[in-house]
N, C-alpha and C positions, 0 to 999 in steps of 0.2 A: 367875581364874574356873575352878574345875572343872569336868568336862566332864557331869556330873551337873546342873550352873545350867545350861548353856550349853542344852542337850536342852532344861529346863526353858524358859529363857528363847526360845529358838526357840518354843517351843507356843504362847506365848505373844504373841509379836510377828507372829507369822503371823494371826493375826486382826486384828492391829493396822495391818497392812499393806496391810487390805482398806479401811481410810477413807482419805477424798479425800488425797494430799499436799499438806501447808503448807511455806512457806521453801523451802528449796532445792531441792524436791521438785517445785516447781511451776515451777520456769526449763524452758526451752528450748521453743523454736517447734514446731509440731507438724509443720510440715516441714523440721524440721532436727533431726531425733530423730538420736542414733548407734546403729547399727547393731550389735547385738551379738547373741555367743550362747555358751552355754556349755559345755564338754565335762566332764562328770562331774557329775552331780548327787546325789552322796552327800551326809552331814549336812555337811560345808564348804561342797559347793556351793551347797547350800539356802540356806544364809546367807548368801554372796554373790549367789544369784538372787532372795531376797527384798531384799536391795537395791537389784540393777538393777530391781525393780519398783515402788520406792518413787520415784525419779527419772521423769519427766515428760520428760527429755531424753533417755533411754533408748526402743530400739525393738527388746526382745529377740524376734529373727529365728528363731532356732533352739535346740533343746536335745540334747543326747547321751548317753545312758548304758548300760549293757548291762544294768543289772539293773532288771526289773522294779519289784521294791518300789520303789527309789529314783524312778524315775518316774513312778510313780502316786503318790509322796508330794511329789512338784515340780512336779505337772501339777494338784493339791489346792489348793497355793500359787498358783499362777498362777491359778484360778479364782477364789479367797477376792477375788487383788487384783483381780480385776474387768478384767484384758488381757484380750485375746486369747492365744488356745493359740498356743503358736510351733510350726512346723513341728520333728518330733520324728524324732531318728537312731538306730536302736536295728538288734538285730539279731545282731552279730557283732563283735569287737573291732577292725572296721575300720570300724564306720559314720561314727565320727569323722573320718573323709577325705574320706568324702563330703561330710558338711557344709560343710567348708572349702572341696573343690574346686566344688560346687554355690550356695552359700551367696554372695553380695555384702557383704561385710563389714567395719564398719571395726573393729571389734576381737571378741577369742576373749576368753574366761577359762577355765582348764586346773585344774579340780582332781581329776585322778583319782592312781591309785598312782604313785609315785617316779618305776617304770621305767618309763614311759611320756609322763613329761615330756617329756624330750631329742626324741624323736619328732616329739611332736604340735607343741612348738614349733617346730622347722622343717620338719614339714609344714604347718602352718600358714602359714610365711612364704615357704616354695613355691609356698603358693597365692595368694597376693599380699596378704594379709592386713599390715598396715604397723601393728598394734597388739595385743599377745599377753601378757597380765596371766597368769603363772603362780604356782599354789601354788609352795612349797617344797619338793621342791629341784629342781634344773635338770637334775642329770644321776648318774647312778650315777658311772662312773670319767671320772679326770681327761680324756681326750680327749672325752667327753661334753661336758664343759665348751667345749672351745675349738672344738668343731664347733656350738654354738650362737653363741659369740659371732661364729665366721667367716661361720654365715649373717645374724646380723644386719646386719652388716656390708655384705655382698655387695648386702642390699638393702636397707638402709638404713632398716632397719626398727627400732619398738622393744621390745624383750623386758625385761617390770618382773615381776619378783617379788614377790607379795604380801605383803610381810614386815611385818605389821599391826602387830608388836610396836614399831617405830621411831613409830609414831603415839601410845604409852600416852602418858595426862596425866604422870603423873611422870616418863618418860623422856625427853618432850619439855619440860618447863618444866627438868630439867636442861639439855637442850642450849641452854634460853637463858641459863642461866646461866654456860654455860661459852662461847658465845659474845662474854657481856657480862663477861669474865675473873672472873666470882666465884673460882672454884677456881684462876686462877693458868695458868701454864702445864702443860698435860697429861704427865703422867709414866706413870700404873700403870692398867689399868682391867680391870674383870674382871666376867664374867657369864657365862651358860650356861643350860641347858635341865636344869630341876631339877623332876621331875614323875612323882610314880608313877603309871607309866602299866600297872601288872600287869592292872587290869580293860580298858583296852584292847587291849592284846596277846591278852587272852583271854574269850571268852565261852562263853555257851550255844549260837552258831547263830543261834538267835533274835534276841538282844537286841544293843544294841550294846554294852554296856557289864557285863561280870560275869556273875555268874551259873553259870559253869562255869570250864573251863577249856579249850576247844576254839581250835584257829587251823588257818590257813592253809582247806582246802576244805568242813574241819566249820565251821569258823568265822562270823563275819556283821562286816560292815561293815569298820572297818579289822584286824581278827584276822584275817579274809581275806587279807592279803596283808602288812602291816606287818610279825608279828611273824618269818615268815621273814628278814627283816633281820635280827634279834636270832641268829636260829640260826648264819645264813654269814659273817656279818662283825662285826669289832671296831675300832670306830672314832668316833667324834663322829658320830651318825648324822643329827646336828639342831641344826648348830650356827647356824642364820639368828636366831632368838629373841632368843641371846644378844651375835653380831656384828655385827648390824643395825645395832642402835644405837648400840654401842664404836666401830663403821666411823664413823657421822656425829660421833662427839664429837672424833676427831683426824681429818678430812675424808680417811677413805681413798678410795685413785682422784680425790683431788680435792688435789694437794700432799702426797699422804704413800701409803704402800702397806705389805702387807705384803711381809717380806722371810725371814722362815723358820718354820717351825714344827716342833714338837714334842711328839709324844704317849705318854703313858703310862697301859695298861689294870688294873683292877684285876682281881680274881678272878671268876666267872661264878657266882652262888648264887643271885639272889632271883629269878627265871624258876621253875627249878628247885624251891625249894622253896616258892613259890606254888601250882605243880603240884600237889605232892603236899598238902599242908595244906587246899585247895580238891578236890581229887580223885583221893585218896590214892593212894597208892606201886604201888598195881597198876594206875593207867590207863595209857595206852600213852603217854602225853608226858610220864612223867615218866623214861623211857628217853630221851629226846631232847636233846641236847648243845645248849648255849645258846654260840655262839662272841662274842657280844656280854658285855663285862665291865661288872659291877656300876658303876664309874662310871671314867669316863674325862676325864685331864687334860690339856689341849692348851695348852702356853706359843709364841705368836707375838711373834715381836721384830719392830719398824716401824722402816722409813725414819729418821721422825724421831725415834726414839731410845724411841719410848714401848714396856712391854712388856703384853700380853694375854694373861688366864689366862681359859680356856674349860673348863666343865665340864659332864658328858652325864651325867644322874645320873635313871634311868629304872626302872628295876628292885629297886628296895627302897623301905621305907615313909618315907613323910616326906612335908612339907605342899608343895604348890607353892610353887617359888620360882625365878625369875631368877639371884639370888644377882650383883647389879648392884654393881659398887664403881668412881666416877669419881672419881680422884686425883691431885691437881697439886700444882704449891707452894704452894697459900694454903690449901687444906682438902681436902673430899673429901664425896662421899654413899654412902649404902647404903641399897640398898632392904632386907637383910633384916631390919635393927633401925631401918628405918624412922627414919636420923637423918644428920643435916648438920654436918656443921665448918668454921668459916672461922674462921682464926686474926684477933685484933684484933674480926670482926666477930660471933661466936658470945657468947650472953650471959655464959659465963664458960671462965676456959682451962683444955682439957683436960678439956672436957665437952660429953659431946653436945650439940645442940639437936634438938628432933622438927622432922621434914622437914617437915610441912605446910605452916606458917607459911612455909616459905623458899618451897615449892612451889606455895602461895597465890598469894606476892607476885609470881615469875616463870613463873605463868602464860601459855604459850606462844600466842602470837594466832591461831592456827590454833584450839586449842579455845577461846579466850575468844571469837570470833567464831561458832563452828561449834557449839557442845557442846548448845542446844538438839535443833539436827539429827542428835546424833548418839546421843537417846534409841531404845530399842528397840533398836540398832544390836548384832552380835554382840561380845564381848569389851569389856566394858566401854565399847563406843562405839567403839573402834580400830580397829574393821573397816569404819565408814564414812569414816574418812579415807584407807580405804587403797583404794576403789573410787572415792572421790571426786576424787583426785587422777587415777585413771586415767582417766577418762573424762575429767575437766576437759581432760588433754593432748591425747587426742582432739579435744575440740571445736575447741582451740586452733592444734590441726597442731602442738605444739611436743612437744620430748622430755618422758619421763618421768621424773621427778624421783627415782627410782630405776630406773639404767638397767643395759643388760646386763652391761656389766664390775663393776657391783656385783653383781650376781644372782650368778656366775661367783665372782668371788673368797669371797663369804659361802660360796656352795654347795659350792665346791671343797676344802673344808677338810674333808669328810667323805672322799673319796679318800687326798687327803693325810697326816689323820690315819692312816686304816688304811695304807696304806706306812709311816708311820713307825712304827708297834707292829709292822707284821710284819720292818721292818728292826731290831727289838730296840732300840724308841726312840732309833732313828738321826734328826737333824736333816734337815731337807727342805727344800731352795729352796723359797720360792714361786714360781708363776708372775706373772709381769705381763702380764693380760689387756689391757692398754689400750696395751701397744705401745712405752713411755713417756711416752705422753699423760699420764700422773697429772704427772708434774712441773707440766706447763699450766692443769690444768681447775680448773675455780673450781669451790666447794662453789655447790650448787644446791639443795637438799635441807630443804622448810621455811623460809625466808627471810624469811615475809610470812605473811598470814595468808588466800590463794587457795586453795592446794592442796600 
């Protein structure tokens, strides 16, 4: 989905949001609602606070943001659906503390700019908060990383990533197939973050999407802060999309981890001559040096022998795509030509077959139980298995089925990779955030069709 539906489909399901909820919408006792509240309520957050308001076992507490517009357009939302107003933090870029340390809470959800994650997550678990749903990503530089998972730790708390992409229908009717050995045992798998994202890097001010070429303080929404990433650093700036789900098909942190990486940048043009093409050669940002390169390759080698090709491909024209390839000894898929092979079992050899049919048949129980509930829902429906799950754990007191040492290893691969371009694509240990716990931990991740 482009982010042009996504706008669209938000308008849309925000009306939708204000009728009574049916199914799953309608569980939970009215005093035993969870407790929740949100910090950032830009267009992600939107989409995740029109969820929590579509759930009946939700009792959003609090909301935070520093900008204006965005919450007068989440305070619209929350009227449409007929709550009550939550108690709202604004003010200063610290109102967000307040809420946590004032607030009774049994879980946050975090989606403001990058660098602000690592933060708010362990200010949040300072304040005793035992449940903290973050956007993507966790932390700027590698010590970022290991100072969230040492406070999760410390208290025992649990830090989930919202990584919606591990929820897609086809990403997950693969992992049953690779579950149920279709593909053989796991050898090659490759995917990444393949998305021009030029009109989001850059706007008018006004609009979120197009329209100029302005960032950073002329900027509006994420050209406000995003595209400065692109200027200082060169690295995999977003690699969860496409790790997320490569993590669950060879159970990493659960019997398998990775164990080195390596990245390679390509040259820096399509910023650059966006710029000027949209806002010719004498605006002032087309003076401005782009340190992020046109597309970036990251090969990880694993434990058990499999290897992962990762690619950041954001800055030039071309259709969204994943660019997903799951590959073992019996066949393999691809989402970009949308085709399957299983040798013996594919209708003829050395010929594709189209994925639906195989995709049909191993439909994952999670949406063959759920996919009613997950109409209206952000991203093709993805974004309510990925709130669904969270609160589910909540209610349950039990962990999150995507937990900190995952968040941490996906996240961490955007530090990593920039050390290894700036060491002149020198090889990089990974780290092992879980201790050597991964040898022990059993895959947990989707297993039934709850959450």
């Amino acid at each position: 989905m482009n982010r042009k539906e996504f706008v669209r489909n938000t308008a849309l399901t925000t009306a939708a949001f204000a009728m009574p909820g049916k199914g799953l919408f309608a569980l939970g006792a009215a005093d035993n609602k969870v407790r929740m509240a949100i910090i950032g309520t830009g267009l992600r957050g939107q989409n995740h606070l029109e969820l929590l308001l579509r759930r009946a076992d939700v009792d959003l507490v609090a909301i935070c943001d520093v900008s204006d517009v965005m919450l007068a357009t989440a305070k619209e939302i929350i009227t449409k659906s007929g709550r009550k107003m939550p108690q709202v933090y604004t003010g200063d870029n610290y109102a967000w503390k307040r809420l946590v340390e004032m607030e009774k809470l049994d879980g946050v959800i975090i989606a403001t700019p990058w660098e602000w994650h690592k933060s708010m997550i362990i200010g949040s678990l300072d304040a005793g908060i035992k449940y903290v749903g973050s956007e993507v990503i966790i932390g700027i530089t590698l010590q970022d990383h290991w100072d969230v998972v040492k406070a999760a730790e410390k208290y025992g708390a649990n830090v989930m990533m919202l990584e919606n992409v591990c929820y897609r229908r086809d990403v997950m009717a693969v992992l049953n197939m690779v579950r149920q050995g279709l593909f053989g045992e796991m050898v090659h798998l490759q995917g990444g973050y393949q998305h021009d994202l030029r009109e989001v890097k850059f706007n008018d001010g006004v609009h979120p999407y197009g329209g100029g070429v302005e960032f950073g303080e002329n900027g509006f929404s994420e050209a406000r802060w995003r595209t400065a990433h692109s200027v200082h650093r060169n690295g995999d700036l977003y690699p969860t999309h496409g790790i997320g789900p490569i993590a669950n098909y060879i159970n990493i942190n659960h019997g398998n981890r990775f164990i080195s990486l390596c990245s390679f940048s390509s040259k820096s043009r399509g910023l650059h001559n966006h710029i000027v093409k949209k806002g010719g050669e004498a605006h002032p940002n087309a003076k401005v040096s782009f340190k992020l390169g046109d597309v970036v390759t990251t090969s990880i080698d694993c434990a058990n022998g499999e290897t992962i090709l990762l690619q950041h491909d954001t800055n030039l024209p071309r259709p969204y795509s994943l660019g997903f390839r799951v590959q073992g000894t019996e066949g393999l898929w691809m989402d970009v030509n949308k085709s399957i092979y299983i040798q013996e079992k594919s209708a003829k050899p050395h010929q594709w077959d189209g994925a639906k049919e195989w995709l049909d048949k191993y439909d994952h129980p999670l949406w063959a139980r759920w996919s009613k509930d997950t109409e209206g829902a952000g991203h093709g429906g993805m974004d309510f298995f990925v709130i669904h799950s969270f609160i589910e754990s909540i209610k349950r007191k039990t962990p999150t089925p995507m937990d900190v040492y995952d968040a941490a290893a996906w996240s961490a691969i955007t530090p990593l990779s920039e050390q290894s371009i700036e060491l002149g694509h020198e090889t990089i240990e990974f780290p092992d955030f879980t201790g050597g716990q991964w040898m022990h931990r059993k895959p947990v991740f989707a297993l039934n069709d709850e959450y």
